[in-house]
C-alpha positions in Angstrom: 34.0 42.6 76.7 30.6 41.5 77.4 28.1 41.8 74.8 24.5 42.1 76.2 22.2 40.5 73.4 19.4 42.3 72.1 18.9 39.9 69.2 17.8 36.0 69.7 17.4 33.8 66.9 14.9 32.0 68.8 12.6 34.5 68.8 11.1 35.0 66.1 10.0 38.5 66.0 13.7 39.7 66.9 11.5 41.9 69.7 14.5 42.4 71.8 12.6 39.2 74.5 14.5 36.6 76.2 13.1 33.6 75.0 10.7 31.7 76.6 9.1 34.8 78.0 5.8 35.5 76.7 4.3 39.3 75.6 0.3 38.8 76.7 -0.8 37.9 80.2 -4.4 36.2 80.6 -6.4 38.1 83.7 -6.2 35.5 85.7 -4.1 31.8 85.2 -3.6 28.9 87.4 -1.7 25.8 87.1 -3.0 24.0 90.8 -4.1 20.9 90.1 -7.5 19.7 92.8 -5.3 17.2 94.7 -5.2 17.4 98.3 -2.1 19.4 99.5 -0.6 18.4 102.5 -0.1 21.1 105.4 2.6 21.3 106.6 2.6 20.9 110.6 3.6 23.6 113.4 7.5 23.0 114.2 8.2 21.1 110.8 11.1 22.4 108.9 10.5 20.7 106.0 9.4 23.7 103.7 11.1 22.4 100.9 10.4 19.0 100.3 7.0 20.1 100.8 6.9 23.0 98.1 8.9 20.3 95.7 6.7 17.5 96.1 3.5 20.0 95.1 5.1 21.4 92.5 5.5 17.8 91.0 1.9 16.5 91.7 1.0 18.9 90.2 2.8 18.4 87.1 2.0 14.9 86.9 -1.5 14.8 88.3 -0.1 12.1 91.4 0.9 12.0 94.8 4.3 11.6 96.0 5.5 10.3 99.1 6.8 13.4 101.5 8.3 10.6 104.5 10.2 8.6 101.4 11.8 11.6 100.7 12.7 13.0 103.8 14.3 9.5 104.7 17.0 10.7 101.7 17.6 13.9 103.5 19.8 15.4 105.9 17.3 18.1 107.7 19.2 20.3 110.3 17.5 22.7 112.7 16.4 24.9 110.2 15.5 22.7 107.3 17.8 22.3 104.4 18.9 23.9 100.9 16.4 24.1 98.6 18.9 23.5 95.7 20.3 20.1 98.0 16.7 19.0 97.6 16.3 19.8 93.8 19.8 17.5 93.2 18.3 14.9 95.0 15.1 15.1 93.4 16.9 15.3 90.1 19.3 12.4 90.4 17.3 10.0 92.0 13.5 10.5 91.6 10.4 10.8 94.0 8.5 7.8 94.9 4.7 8.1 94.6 2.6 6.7 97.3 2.0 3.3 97.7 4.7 3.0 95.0 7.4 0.8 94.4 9.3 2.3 91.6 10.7 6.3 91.7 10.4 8.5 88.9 12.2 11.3 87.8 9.6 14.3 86.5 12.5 16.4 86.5 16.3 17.3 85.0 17.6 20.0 86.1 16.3 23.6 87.5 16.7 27.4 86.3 15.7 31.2 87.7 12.3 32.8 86.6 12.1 36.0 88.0 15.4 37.7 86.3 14.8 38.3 82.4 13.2 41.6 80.1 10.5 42.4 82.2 9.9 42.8 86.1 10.3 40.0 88.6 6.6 39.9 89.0 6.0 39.8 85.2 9.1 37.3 84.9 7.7 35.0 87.0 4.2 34.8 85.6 5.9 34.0 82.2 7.5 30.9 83.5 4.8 29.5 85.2 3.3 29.4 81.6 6.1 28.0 79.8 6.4 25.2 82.4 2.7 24.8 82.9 2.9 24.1 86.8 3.9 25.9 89.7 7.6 27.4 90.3 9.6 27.6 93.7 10.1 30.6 95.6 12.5 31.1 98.3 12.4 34.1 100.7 12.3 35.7 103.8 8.8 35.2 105.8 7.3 38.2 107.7 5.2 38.1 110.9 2.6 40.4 109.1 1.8 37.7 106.3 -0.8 35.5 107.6 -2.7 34.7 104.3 -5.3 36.6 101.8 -3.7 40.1 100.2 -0.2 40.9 102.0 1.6 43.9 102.4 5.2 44.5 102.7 7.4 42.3 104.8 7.1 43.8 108.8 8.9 41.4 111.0 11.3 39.1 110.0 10.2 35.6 111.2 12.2 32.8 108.9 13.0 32.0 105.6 11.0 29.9 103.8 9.6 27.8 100.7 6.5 28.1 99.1 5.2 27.5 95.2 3.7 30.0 92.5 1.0 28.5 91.1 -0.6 31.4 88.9 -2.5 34.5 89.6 -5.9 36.0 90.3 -8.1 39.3 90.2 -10.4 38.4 92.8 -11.5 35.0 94.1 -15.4 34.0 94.5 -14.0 31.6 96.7 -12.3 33.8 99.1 -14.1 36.8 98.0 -10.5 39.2 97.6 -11.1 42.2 97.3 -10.2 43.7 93.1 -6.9 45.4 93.1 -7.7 48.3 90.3 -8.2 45.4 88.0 -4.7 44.4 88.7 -3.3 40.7 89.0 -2.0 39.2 91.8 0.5 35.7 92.3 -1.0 33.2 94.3 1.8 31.7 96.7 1.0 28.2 98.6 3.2 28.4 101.6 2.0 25.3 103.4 -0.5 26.4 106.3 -3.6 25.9 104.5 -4.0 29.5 103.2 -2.9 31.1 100.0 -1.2 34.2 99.6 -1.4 36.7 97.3 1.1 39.6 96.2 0.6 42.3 93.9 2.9 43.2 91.4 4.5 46.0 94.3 5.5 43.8 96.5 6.6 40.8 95.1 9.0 42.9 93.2 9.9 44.2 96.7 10.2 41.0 98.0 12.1 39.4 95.0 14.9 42.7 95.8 15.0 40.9 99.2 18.1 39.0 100.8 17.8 35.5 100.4 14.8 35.6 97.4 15.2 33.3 94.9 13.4 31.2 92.3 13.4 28.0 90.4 11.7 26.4 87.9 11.7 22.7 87.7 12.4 22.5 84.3 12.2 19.1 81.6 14.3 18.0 78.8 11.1 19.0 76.6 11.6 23.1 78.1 15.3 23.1 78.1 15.6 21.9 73.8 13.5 24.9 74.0 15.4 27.3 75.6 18.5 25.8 74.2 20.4 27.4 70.9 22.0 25.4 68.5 25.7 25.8 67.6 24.6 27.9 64.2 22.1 30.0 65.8 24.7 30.8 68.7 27.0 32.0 66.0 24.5 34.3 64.4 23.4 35.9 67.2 26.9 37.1 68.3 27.8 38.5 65.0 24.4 40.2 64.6 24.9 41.5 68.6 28.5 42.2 67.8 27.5 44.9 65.2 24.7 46.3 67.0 27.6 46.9 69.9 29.5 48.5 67.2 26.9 50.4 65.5 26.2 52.4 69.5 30.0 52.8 70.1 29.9 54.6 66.5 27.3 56.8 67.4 28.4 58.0 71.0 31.8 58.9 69.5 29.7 61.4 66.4 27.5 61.9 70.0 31.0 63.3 72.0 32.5 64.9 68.5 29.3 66.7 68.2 29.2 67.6 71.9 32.1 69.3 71.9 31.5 71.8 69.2 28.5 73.0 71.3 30.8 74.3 73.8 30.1 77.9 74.8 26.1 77.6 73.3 22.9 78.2 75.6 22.0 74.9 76.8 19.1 73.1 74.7 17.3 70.1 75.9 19.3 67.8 74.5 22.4 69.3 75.6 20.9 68.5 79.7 19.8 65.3 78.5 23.2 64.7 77.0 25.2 66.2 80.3 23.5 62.9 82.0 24.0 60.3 80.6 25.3 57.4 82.6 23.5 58.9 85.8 19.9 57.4 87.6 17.7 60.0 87.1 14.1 60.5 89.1 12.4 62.1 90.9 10.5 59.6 92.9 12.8 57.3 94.4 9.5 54.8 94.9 9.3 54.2 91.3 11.7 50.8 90.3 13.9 51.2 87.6 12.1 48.7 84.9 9.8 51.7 85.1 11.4 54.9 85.0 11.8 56.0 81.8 9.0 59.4 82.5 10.6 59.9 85.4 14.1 60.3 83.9 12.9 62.5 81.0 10.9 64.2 83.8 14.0 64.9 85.7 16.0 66.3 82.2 12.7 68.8 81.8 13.2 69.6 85.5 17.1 70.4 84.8 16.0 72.2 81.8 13.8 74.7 83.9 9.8 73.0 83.2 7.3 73.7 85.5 7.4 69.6 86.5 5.7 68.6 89.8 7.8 67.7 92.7 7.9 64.4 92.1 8.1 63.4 88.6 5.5 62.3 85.9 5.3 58.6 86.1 3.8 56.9 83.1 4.0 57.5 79.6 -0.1 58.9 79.2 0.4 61.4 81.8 3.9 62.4 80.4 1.8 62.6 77.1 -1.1 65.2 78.3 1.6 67.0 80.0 3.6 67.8 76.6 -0.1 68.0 74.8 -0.4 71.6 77.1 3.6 72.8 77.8 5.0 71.3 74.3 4.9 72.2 70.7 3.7 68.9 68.5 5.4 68.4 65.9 5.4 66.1 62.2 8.7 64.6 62.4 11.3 63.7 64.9 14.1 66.3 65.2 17.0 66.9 67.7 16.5 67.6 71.0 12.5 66.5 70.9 10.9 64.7 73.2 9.7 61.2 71.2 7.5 59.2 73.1 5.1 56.4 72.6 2.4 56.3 74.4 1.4 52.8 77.1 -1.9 51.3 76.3 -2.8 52.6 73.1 -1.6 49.5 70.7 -1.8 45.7 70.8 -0.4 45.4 74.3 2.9 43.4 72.8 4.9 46.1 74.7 4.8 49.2 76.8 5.2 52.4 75.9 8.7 54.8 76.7 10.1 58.3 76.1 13.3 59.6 75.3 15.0 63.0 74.3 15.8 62.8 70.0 20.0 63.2 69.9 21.9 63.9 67.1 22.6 60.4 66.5 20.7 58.1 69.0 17.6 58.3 71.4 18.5 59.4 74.8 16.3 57.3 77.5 16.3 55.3 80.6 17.4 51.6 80.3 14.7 49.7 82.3 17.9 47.0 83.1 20.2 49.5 84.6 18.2 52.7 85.6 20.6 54.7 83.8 20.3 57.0 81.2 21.5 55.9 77.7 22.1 56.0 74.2 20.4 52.0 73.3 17.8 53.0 70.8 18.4 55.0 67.5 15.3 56.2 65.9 15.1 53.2 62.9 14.5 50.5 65.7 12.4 52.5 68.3 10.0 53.2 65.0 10.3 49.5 64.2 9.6 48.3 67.8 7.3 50.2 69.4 5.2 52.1 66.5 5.1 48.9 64.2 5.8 46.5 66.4 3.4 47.3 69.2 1.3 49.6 67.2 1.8 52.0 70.0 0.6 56.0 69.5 4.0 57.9 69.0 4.6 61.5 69.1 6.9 63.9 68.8 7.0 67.5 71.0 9.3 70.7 70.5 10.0 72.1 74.2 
């Protein structure tokens, strides 16, 4: 069996995070320091030593020697393996220029886009905790050619670039403001920056080929690391919580089946669903979907719901304000939802249908449907925790 933590002892508000992620975003954030990067010329394969070498000056504040490097490895046609790179890097050091001596500014290297929230929101966090840029590894696209890019059109190559923050808008390179919304700034080596928006560098990260890697340091790994104690805390405390859901599907099925032969109530369509991807708006990525999957259970129920779904939490909220009955206190088979951007902005808001037992919603890790939150810890997370408006509405 294998027991998805919800629990870490190393953080400390128990929020349900993977540590070393962080819950607040500054607007904008950039870790480039003002050296001279190098260009990398027309024909050169060398993508990778390139992105690795940046990503190192500008964690140290030096320059390193790109033709020391590339004297240490074997570059075919198409360049070479990012990771066969890293373990070079790693074992034997970078030379700086005009340098004698190698150093080693790095141990060993882990993912960053993979982790609670989206891959765009997962990468940002590690380019904090590391405090310089991360690698990024994907296909290249004939339409990218620098500034705001769309989705890939045209496959060209794969390549290597760096994540070196984000922006709004640039006085620089005057960008045009994306609704206020943040966009990661990609060096890819031909003297322009890129920038994605959250939409499609998740696209891009669901890509063949994508990757990431942070160069981590001894000093970020003891951080990430668990001792032996906490390890063993954390699986007995996740070991119950895996109990405690088992418990309540099994009152969920006992229940169930003494409904049989009833008129259908909410929760009895929310309930007939579980385990499935529900939406309406097949554009909308999983991490997201929870109004969409309640909006598909008011759909099966017989609402008047548009065609394709309510998509955030607010306008899920001013629809049940006009076609729902508010009421004090949670109750079976209500919608409960709590409501994005009205608390501290530690978490976003979600929505489920009240069960019997447990809190019927959409997983943002699988896209399914399912029983993870009983009412105690969605109270304790999202209307304590993030101080986030929560509301309950008869159907």
């Amino acid at each position: 069996m294998k027991i998805l933590p919800k629990i870490d002892a190393r953080s400390k508000d128990y929020s349900f995070a993977k540590f070393g992620q962080v819950t607040t975003f500054d607007k904008e954030y950039n870790v480039d320091k003002p050296l001279k990067d190098d260009i990398q010329p027309s024909g050169d394969v060398r993508c990778v030593l390139f992105s690795i070498l940046d990503v190192a000056e500008d964690k140290e504040g030096i320059e390193y020697d790109i033709d020391e490097l590339t004297s240490r490895i074997e570059i075919g046609k198409y360049g070479t393996d990012p990771k066969t790179v890293i373990k070079e890097v790693i074992k034997n050091g970078l030379m700086p220029k005009g340098g004698t001596i190698r150093f080693k500014p790095f141990n060993s290297f882990w993912t960053a886009h993979t982790g609670q929230y989206d891959a765009f929101d997962n990468t940002r966090s590690a380019i904090i905790l590391a405090k310089y840029p991360i690698l990024v590894v994907g296909a290249w696209y004939f339409n990218w050619l620098g500034g705001i890019v769309e989705k890939g059109n045209g496959f060209s190559n794969y390549h290597c670039t760096d994540a070196d923050g984000w922006i709004t808008q640039s006085g620089i390179m005057k960008l045009i403001e994306i609704d206020g919304e943040p966009m990661i700034s990609v060096q890819a080596w031909t003297g322009r920056k890129y920038y994605f928006t959250r939409d499609v560098f998740n696209w891009w990260a669901k890509t063949y080929g994508f990757d990431t890697m942070v160069l981590s340091t001894a000093e970020i790994n003891a951080r990430r690391d668990k001792e032996i104690k906490e390890k063993i805390n954390d699986l007995m405390v996740n070991i119950i919580i895996i109990l405690q859901q088992w418990k309540a599907q099994l009152l969920e099925q006992l229940t169930k089946k003494q409904t049989v032969g009833k008129v259908p109530s909410l929760y009895d369509v929310a309930y007939s669903l579980i385990g499935k991807h529900l939406t309406l708006n097949s554009d909308i990525p999983k991490e997201y979907g929870c109004a969409q999957a309640i909006s598909y259970v008011l759909k099966q129920y017989g609402c008047d719901i548009p065609k394709r779904g309510i998509s955030g939490t607010y306008s899920l909220y001013e629809w049940l304000q006009k076609n729902g009955v508010e009421i004090e206190k949670s109750e079976v088979g209500c919608v409960i939802i709590s409501i994005t951007n009205t608390g501290n902005g530690k978490c976003r808001g979600h929505v489920g249908i009240q069960g019997k037992y447990q809190i019927l919603s959409n997983n943002s890790k699988t896209g399914l449907l399912d029983t993870q939150w009983v009412y105690s810890d969605w109270i304790s997370y999202y209307k304590e925790y993030g101080n986030l408006t929560t509301k309950y509405y008869r159907i």
